[in-house]
DRENBA-959913 format. One line per field, with one value per residue (C-alpha): residue in three letters; residue number from 1; x, y, z. Coordinates in nm, 4 decimals. Each point is the difference from the previous one (the first is absolute). Layout:
BEGIN
type <- (ALA,...) $
seq <- (NUM,...) $
X <- (X,...) $
Y <- (Y,...) $
Z <- (Z,...) $
***
This chain:
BEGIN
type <- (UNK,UNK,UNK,UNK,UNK,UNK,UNK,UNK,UNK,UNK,UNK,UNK,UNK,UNK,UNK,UNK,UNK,UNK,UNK,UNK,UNK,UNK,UNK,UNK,UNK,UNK,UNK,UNK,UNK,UNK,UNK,UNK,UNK,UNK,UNK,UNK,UNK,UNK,UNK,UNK,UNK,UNK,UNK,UNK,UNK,UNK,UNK,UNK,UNK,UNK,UNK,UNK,UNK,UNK,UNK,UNK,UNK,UNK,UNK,UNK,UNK,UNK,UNK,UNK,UNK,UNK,UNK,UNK,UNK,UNK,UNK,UNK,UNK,UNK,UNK,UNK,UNK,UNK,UNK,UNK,UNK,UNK,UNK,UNK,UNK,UNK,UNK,UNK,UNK,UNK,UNK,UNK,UNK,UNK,UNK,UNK,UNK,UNK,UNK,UNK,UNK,UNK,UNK,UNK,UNK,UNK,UNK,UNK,UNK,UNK,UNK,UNK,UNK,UNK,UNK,UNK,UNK,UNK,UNK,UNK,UNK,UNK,UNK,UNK,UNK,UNK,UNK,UNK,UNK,UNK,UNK,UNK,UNK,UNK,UNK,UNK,UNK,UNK,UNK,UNK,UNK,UNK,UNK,UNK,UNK,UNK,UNK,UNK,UNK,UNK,UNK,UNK,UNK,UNK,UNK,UNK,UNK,UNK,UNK,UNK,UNK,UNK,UNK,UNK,UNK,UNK,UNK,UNK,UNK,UNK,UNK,UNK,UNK,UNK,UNK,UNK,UNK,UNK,UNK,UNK,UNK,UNK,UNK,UNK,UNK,UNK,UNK,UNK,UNK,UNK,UNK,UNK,UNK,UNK,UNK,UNK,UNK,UNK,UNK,UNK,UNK,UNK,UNK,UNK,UNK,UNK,UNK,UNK,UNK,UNK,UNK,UNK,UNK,UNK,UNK,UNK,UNK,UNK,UNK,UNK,UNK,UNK,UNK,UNK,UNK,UNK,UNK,UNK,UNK,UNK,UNK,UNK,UNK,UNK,UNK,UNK,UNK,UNK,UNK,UNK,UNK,UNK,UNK,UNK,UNK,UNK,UNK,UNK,UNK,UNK,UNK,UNK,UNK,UNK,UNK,UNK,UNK,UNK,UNK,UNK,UNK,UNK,UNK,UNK,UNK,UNK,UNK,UNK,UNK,UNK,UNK,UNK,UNK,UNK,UNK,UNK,UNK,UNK,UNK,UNK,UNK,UNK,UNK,UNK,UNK,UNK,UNK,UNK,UNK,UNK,UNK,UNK,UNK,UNK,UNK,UNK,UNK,UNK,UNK,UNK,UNK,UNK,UNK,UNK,UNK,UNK,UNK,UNK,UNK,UNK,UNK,UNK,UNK,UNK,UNK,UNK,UNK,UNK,UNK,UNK,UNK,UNK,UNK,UNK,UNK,UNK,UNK,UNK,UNK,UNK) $
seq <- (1,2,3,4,5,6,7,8,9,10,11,12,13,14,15,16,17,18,19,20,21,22,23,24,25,26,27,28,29,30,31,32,33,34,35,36,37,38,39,40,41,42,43,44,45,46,47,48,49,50,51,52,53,54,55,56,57,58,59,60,61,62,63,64,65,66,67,68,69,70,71,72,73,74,75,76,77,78,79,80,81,82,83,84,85,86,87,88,89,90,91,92,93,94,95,96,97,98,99,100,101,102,103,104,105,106,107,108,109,110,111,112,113,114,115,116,117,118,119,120,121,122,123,124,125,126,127,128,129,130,131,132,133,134,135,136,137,138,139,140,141,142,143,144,145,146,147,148,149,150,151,152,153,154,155,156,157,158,159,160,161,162,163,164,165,166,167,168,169,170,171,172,173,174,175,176,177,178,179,180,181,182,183,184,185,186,187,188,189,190,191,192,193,194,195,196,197,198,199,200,201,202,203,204,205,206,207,208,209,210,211,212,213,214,215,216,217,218,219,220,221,222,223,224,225,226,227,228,229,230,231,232,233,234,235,236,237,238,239,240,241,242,243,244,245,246,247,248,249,250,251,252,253,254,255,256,257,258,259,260,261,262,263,264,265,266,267,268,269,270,271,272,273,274,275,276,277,278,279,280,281,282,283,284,285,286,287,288,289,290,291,292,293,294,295,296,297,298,299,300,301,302,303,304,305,306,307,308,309,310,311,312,313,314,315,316,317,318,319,320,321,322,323,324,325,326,327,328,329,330) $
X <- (2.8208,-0.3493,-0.1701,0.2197,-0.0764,-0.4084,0.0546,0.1605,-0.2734,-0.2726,0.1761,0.0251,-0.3293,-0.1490,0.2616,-0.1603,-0.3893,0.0862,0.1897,-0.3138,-0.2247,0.1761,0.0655,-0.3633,-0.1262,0.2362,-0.1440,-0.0915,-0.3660,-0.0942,0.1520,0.1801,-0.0193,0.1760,-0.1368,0.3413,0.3546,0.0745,-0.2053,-0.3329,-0.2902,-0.3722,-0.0214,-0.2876,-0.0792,-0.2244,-0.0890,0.1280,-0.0814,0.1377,0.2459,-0.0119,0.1610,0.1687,0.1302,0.1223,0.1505,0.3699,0.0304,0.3047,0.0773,-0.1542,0.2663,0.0857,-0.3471,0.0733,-0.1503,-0.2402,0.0093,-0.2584,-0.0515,-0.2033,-0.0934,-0.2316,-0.0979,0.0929,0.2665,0.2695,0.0643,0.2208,0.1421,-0.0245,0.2709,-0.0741,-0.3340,-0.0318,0.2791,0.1168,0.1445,-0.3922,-0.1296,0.2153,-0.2006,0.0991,0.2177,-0.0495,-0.2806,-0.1197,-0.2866,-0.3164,-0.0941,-0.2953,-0.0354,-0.2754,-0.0450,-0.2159,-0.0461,0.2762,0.2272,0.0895,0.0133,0.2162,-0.0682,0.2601,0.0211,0.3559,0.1886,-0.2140,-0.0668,-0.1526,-0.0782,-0.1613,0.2481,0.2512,-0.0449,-0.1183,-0.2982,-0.2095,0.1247,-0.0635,0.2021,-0.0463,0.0943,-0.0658,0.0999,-0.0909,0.4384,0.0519,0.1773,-0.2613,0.0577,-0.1613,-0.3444,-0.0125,0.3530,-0.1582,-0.2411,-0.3396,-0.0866,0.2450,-0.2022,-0.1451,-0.3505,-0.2324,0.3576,0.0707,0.3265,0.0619,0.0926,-0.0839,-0.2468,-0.2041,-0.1857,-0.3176,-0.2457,-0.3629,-0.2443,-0.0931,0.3313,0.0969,0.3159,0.0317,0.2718,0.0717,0.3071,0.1317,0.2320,-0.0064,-0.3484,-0.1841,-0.1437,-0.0961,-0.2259,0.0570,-0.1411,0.2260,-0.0437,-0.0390,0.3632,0.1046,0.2723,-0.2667,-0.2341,-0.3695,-0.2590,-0.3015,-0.3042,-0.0774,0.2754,0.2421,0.3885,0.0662,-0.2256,0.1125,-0.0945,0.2439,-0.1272,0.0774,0.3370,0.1386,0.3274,0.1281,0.0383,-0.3454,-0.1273,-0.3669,-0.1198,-0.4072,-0.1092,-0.3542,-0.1300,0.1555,0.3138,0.3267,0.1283,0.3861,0.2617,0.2683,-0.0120,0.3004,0.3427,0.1994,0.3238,-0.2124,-0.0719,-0.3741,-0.0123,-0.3107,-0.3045,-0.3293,-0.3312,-0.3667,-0.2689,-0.2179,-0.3090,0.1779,0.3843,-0.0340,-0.0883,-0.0963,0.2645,-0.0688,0.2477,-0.0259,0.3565,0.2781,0.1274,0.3716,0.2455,0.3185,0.0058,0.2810,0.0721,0.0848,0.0587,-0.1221,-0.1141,-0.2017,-0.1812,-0.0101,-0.1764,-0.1818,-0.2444,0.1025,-0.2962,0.0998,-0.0993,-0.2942,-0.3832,0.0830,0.3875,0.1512,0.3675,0.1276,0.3352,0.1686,0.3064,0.0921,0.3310,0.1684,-0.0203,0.3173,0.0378,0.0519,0.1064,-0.3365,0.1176,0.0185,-0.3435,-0.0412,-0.3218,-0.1666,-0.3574,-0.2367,-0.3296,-0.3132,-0.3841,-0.3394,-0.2526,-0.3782,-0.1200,0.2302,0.2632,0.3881,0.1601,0.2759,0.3478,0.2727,0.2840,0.2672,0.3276,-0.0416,-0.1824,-0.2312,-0.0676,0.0863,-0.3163,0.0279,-0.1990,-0.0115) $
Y <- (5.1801,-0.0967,0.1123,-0.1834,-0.3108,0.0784,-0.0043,-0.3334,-0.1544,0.1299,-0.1237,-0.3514,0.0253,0.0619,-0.2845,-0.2314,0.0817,-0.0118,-0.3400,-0.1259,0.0772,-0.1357,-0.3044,-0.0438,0.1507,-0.2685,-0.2924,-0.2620,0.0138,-0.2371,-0.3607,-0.1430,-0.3603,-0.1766,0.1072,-0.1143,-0.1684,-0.3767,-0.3265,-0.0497,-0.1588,-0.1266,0.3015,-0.0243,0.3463,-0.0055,0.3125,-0.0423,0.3001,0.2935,-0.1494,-0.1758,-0.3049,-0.1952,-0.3630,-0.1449,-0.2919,0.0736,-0.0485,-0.2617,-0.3365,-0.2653,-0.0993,0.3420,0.0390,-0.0771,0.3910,0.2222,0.4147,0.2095,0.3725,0.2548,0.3355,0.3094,0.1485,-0.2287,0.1751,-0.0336,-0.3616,-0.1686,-0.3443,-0.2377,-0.3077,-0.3585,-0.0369,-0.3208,-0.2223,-0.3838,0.0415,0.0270,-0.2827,-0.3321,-0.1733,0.2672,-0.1155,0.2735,0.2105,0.2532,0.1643,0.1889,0.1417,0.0696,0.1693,0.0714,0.1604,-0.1687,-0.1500,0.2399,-0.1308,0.0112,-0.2959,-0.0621,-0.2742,-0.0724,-0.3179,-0.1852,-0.2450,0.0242,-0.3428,-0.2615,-0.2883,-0.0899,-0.2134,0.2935,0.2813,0.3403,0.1727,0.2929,0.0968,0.2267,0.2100,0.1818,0.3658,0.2321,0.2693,0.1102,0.0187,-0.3514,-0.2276,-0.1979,-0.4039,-0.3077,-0.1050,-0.3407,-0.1666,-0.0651,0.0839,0.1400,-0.1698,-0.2319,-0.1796,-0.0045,0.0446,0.0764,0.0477,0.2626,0.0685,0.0882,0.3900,0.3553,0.0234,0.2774,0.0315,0.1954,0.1187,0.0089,0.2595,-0.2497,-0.0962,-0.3120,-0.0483,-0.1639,-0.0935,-0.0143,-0.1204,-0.2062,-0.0224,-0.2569,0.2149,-0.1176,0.1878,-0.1869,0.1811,-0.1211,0.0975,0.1469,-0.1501,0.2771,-0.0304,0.0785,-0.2620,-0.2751,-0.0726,-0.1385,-0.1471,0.1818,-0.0625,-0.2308,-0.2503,0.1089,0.1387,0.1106,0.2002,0.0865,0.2901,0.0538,0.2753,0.0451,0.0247,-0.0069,-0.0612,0.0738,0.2934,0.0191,0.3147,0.0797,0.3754,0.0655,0.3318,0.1484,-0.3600,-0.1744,-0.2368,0.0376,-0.2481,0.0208,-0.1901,0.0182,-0.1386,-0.1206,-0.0552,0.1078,0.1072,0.1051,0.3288,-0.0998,-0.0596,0.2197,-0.0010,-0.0706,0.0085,-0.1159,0.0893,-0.1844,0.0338,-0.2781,-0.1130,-0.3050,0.1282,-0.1123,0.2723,0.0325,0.2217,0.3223,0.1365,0.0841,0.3403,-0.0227,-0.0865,0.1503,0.3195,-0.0258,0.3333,-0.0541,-0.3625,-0.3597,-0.3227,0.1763,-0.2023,-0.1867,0.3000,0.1122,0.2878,0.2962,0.2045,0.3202,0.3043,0.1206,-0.1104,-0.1472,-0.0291,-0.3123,-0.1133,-0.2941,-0.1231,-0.2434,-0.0930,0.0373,-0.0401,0.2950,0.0204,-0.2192,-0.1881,-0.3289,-0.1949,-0.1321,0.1022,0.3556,0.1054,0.3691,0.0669,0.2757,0.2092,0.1758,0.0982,-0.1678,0.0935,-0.1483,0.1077,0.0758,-0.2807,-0.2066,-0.1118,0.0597,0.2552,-0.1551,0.1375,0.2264,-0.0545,0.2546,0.0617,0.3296,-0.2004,0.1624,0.2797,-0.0121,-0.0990,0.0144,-0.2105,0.2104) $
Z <- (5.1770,0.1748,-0.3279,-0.2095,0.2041,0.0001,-0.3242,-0.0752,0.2148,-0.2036,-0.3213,0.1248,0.1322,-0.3493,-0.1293,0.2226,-0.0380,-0.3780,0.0006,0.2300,-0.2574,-0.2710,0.1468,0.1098,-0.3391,-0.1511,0.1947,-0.2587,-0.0995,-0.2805,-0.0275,-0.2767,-0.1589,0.1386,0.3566,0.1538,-0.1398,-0.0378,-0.2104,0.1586,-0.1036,0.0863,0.2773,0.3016,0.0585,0.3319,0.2271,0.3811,0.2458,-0.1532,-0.2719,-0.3040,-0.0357,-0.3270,0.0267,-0.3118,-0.1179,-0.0226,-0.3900,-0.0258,-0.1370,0.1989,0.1996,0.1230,0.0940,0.3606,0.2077,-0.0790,0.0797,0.0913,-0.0714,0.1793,-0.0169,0.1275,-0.3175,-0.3270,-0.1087,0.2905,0.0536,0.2909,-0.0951,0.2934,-0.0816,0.0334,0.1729,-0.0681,-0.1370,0.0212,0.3374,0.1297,-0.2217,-0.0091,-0.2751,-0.2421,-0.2663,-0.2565,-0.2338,0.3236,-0.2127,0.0170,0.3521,0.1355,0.3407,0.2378,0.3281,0.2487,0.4046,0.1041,-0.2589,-0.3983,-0.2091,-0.2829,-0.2418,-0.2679,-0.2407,-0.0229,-0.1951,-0.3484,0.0933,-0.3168,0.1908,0.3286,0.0393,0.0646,0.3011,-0.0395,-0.1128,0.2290,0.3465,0.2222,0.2897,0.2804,0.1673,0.2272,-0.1956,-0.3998,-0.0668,0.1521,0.0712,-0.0918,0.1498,-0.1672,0.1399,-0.0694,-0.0757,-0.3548,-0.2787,0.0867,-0.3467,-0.1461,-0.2502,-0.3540,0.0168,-0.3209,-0.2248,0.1857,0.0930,0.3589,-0.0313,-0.0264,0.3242,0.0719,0.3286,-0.0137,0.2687,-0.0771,0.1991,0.2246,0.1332,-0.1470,-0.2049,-0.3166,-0.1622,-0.4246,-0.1476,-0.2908,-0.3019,-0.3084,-0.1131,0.3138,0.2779,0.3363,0.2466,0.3987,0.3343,0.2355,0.3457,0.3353,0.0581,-0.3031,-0.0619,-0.0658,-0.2866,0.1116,-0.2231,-0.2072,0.1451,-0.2707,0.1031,-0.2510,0.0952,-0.3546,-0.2696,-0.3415,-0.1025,-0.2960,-0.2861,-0.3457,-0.1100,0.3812,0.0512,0.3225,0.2534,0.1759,0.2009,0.0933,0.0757,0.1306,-0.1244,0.0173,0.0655,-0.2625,0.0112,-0.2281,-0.0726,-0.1993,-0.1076,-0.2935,-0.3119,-0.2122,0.0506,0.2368,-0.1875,-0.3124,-0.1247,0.0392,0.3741,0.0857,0.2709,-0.0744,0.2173,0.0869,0.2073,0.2019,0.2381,0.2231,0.1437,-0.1703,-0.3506,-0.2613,-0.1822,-0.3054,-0.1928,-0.0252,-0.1861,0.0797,0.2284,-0.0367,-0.2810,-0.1859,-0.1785,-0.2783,0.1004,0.3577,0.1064,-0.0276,0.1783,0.2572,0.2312,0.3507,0.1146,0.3537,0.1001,0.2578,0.1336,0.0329,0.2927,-0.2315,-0.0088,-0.3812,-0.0320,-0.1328,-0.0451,-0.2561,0.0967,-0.2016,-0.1577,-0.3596,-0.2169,-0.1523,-0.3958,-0.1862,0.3266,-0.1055,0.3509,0.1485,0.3329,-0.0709,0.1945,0.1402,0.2400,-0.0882,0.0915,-0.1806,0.0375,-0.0395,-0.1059,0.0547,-0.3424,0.1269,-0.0484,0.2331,-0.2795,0.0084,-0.2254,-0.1574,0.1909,-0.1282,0.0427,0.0413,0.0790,0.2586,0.2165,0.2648,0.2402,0.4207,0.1319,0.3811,0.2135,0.2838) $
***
C-alpha cells in the first residue's frame, strides 16, 4: 500500500514539473498586430521605470470620444489595459473629440496633454490641455480649468501635441492639424507656455507635405522630426520624416518611413518612437486600418520595428502582422 502511494506521488510530481514547463514554455513570446483588442488610434508609446506605456486615442465618433485608456506592459507583448485615465468627469470643458495624447514624466509627476472638441473657431472652447497625476495609470485631473492653447495661430489647428525634451532640459512643445505645425516653449511648470527668447510665443515650423500628428526623436546629435501625411480615413495615411541639426528646423523632407502594404493593411500613420533595452533598438507604434475596412473609425495600434541606415537616415518600416519579440526591460 505505501509503495502504491510513493508511487502516485511521483506520477503527479512529474505531471506537475511537466505542466510547469509547458505552461512557462507556452508563455507568449512575440506580439501580434494588433498589440491588444478594441479601436485605438494616434498611440503615445513612452518608457516609465520598468514598463512600457501606450495611450491612444480611443478610436470613436466624436461624440463618444469622451475617456481615454491606457495600456502597459513589461515586455511588449503582454499588455494590461488600465480603463478611463482620463475622461470628461476630470475635465468640465470637454464637450467631445478626446484625441491624440501625449504624456511625460517629470517634477515627481506625469503630464498628460490631450486636444478636445475639434474646435474651428476661436470663438468656440477647446483646443490643447493638459492634466496632471501622480501616477503613469491616472486618474489624471485637469490643470488649468481650460485649454493650454485654445487658439488659431499660423492656420494651425489646435491639436495633436507632442512634448519633447531637449539635452539641456527644456521642453518644447509641437503640435498642429490643417497642414500646420506650431513650435512653443514649455514653461518650468509644465502647464504654462513662455516666450522664445526672441519675443515670439509661436514659431511655425511646418515642412513639406505636413499634415498633422507631430513627434520629434534626437538621435546621434541630430533631431527627427515626424508627422503624417494624408488623410486620416484614407488608404494613404502614412508618416514621413526630416532631419535637422536644430529643434526648430528648418525640416526639410526627407520621405516617408511608414505607409500601407496592400498585402497587410492601410492608412498607417499618427505614429510615435519606443526606445527599446538595447544600445540601437527602436520601436514604431502606430495605428493603421485593416485591409477592406471601410468605416474611418476602424483604427488598430500596432508595433514594429524600426532601423537607422549608416549614414543617419531611416529605413523605411515593415509592417507585419506577427508583430514583435518580449523585450524585457529589466
Amino acid at each position: 500500500m505505501n509503495s502504491k502511494i510513493v508511487f502516485f506521488f511521483m506520477i503527479m510530481c512529474c505531471c506537475s514539473v511537466t505542466l510547469f514547463a509547458q505552461t512557462n514554455t507556452g508563455k507568449k513570446q512575440t506580439s501580434t498586430n494588433p498589440v491588444f483588442d478594441g479601436w485605438y488610434a494616434d498611440p503615445e508609446g513612452v518608457v516609465f521605470g520598468d514598463k512600457y506605456w501606450i495611450y491612444p486615442t480611443y478610436s470613436a465618433p466624436f461624440e463618444q470620444q469622451l475617456y481615454m485608456d491606457a495600456f502597459s506592459s513589461p515586455d511588449l507583448v503582454h499588455w494590461r489595459k488600465h480603463p478611463k485615465v482620463l475622461s470628461v468627469e476630470n475635465i468640465s470643458w470637454l464637450r467631445n473629440a478626446l484625441w491624440a495624447p501625449a504624456v511625460i514624466e517629470a517634477n515627481g509627476k506625469y503630464y498628460f496633454y490631450f486636444g478636445a472638441n475639434n474646435i474651428y473657431h476661436e470663438s468656440e472652447v477647446g483646443g490643447i490641455g493638459v492634466a496632471v497625476s501622480d501616477r503613469p495609470e491616472g486618474p489624471f485631473k485637469d490643470a488649468l480649468g481650460k485649454p493650454l492653447i485654445g487658439k488659431i495661430v499660423n492656420g494651425a489647428q489646435p491639436i495633436d501635441q507632442f512634448v519633447f525634451k531637449d539635452d539641456d532640459g527644456q521642453y518644447y512643445m509641437y503640435y498642429g492639424g490643417w497642414g500646420h505645425c506650431n513650435m512653443v516653449k514649455m514653461g518650468s511648470d509644465l502647464i504654462s507656455i513662455v516666450p522664445f527668447e526672441d519675443g515670439t510665443t509661436y514659431k511655425e515650423v511646418t515642412p513639406e507635405n505636413y499634415i498633422e500628428g507631430p513627434f520629434m526623436l534626437k538621435h546621434n546629435g541630430k533631431y527627427y522630426f515626424m508627422w503624417s501625411e494624408g488623410d486620416w480615413t484614407g488608404p494613404d495615411y502614412c508618416v514621413a520624416y526630416a532631419i535637422a541639426d536644430s529643434p526648430f528646423g528648418p525640416f526639410k523632407r526627407v520621405g516617408k518611413i511608414l505607409e500601407q502594404d496592400t498585402k497587410i493593411a492601410n492608412g498607417a500613420g499618427h505614429h510615435s518612437i519606443i526606445k527599446g533595452p538595447g544600445k540601437d533598438e527602436w520601436y514604431i507604434v502606430y495605428h493603421r486600418r485593416p485591409l477592406g475596412e471601410t468605416d474611418g473609425n476602424y483604427r488598430i495600434t500596432c508595433i514594429d520595428r524600426m532601423y537607422f541606415n549608416k549614414n543617419g537616415t531611416i529605413k523605411p518600416v515593415k509592417m507585419t502582422s506577427g508583430g514583435i519579440k518580449a523585450r524585457p526591460l529589466r
